[in-house]
Structures are given as C-alpha cells and as structure tokens.
C-alpha positions in Angstrom: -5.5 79.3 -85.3 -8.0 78.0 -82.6 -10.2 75.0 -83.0 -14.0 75.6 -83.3 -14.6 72.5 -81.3 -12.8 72.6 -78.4 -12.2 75.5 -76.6 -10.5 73.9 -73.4 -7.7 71.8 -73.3 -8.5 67.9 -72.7 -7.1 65.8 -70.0 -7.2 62.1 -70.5 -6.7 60.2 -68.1 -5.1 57.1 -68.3 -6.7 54.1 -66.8 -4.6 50.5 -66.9 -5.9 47.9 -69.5 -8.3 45.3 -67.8 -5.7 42.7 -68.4 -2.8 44.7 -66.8 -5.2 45.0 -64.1 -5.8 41.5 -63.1 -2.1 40.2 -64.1 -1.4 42.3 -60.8 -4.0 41.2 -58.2 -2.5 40.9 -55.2 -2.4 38.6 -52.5 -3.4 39.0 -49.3 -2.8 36.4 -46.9 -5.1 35.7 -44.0 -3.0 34.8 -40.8 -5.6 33.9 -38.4 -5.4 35.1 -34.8 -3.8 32.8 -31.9 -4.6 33.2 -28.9 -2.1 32.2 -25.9 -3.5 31.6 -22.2 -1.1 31.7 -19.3 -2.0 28.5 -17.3 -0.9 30.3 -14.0 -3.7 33.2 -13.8 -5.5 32.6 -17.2 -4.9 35.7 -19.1 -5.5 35.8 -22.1 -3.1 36.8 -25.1 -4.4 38.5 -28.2 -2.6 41.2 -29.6 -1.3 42.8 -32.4 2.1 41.3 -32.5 2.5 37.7 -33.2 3.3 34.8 -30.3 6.3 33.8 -32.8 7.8 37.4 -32.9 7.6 37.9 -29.2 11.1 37.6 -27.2 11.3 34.6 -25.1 11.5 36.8 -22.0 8.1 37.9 -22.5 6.2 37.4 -18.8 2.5 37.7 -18.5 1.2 41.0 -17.6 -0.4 39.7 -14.8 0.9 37.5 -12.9 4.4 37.8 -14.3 4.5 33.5 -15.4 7.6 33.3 -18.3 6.2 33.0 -21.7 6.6 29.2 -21.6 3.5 29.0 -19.4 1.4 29.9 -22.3 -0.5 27.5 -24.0 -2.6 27.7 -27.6 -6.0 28.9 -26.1 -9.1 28.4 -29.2 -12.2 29.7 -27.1 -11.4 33.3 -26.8 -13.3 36.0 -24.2 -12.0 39.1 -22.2 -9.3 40.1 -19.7 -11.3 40.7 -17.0 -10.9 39.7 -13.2 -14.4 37.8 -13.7 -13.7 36.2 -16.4 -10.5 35.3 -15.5 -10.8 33.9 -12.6 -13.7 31.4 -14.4 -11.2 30.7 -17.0 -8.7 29.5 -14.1 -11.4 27.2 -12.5 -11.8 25.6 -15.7 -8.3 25.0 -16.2 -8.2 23.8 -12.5 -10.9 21.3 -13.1 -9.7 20.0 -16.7 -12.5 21.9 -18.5 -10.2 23.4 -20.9 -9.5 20.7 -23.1 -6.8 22.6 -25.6 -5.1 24.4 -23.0 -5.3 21.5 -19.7 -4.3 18.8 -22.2 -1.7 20.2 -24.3 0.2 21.8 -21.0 0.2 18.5 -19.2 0.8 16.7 -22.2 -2.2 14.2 -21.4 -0.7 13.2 -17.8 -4.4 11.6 -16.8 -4.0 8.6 -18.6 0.1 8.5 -18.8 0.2 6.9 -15.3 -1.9 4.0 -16.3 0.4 3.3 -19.5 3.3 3.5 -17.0 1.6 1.1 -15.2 0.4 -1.3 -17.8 3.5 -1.3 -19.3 5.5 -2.2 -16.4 3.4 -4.6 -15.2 3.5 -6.6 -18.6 7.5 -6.1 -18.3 7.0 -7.7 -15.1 5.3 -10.1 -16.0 7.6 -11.4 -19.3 10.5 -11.1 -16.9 8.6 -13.7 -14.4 7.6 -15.8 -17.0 11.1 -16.5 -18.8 13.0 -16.4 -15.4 10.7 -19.3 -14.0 10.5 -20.9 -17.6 14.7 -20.9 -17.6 14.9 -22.1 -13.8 11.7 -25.3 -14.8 11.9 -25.4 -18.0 15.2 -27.9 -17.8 
C-alpha cells in the first residue's frame, strides 16, 4: 500500500554533529617563506621547495656560486638583471645588513677586538715581566 504523503522516496543526508565537527579542526601550519641571496651575483632564492630540503650541491642558477654562498636574505624583490645588479652594490657597500653581516660574520669590528685584545695581552705580559725582573 502506498503512502498518501509522500510519493517520492526521501534522501537524508547526513551531516556530522557540530561537536564531531570541531573535535576535528585541523591544523594548518604556517611556514613562512625564506629567502636565500647568493652573495656572489645576488640572486635571489624563493621557491617552492624549501632551502633545508635542497641538496648541498645546489649552485646558483646564475652565476653557478655552491649553495654555501647563500645567505638568509629578509628584504625580498625580483630576479632581474637591474635589480640584481643594485642588490650586488648594496652588498658591495655593506648596505645589506642581514646578508653583508651574517656572511662575514661581523669582520668590521673583529680586527679591532683582535687588536685590543692583543694589545692588553701585551701589555700584562710587560707588566709582570718587568715587575718579576724590579720587583726583587
């Protein structure tokens, strides 16, 4: 016997509880974007695949520099030969204070430690020679 009500079967559909639906949120993690700049020719690396996973042979498309040339670059801008070539100026002139300082390891002011500190040996070395050769 057919039902006066419905004529057509019914398709429910079936939706998941609101608290199923946020027990599985999932998490996304946000890996922000490095950017590597070889310090020979100042190209710029930004791609897809991350600095870590790259293998260690990895040379700079232009200029060919090993991969240990590149340093953590924060400012960003384009591949082109203009801009490149600015970017190289900078780095020749110290402008680039992420990528000059970290590749030289802050050499500008390691040759006056050097020098302080072997003066002040120097100098303590003088002082308790002379003391032990006077002070008797």
């Amino acid at each position: 016997m057919a039902s006066a009500f419905c004529t057509s079967p019914v398709v429910v559909a079936k939706m998941p509880s609101p608290r199923r639906a946020l027990g599985r949120a999932q998490s996304t993690t946000i890996v922000a974007k490095a950017s590597y700049i070889c310090v020979d020719c100042g190209y710029i690396y930004d791609e897809s695949t991350a600095w870590e996973k790259l293998p260690n042979n990895y040379k700079c498309p232009v200029c060919s520099s090993p991969k240990r040339r590149f340093k953590p670059y924060n400012r960003g801008g384009k591949n082109d030969p203009k801009s490149m070539k600015a970017r190289m100026q900078d780095l020749k002139a110290g402008k680039e204070g992420s990528a000059a300082d970290s590749s030289s390891g802050g050499s500008d002011s390691s040759g006056a430690v050097a020098i302080a500190v072997g003066g002040a040996v120097l100098l303590a070395a003088l002082y308790f020679g002379l003391n032990g050769y006077f002070g008797n």
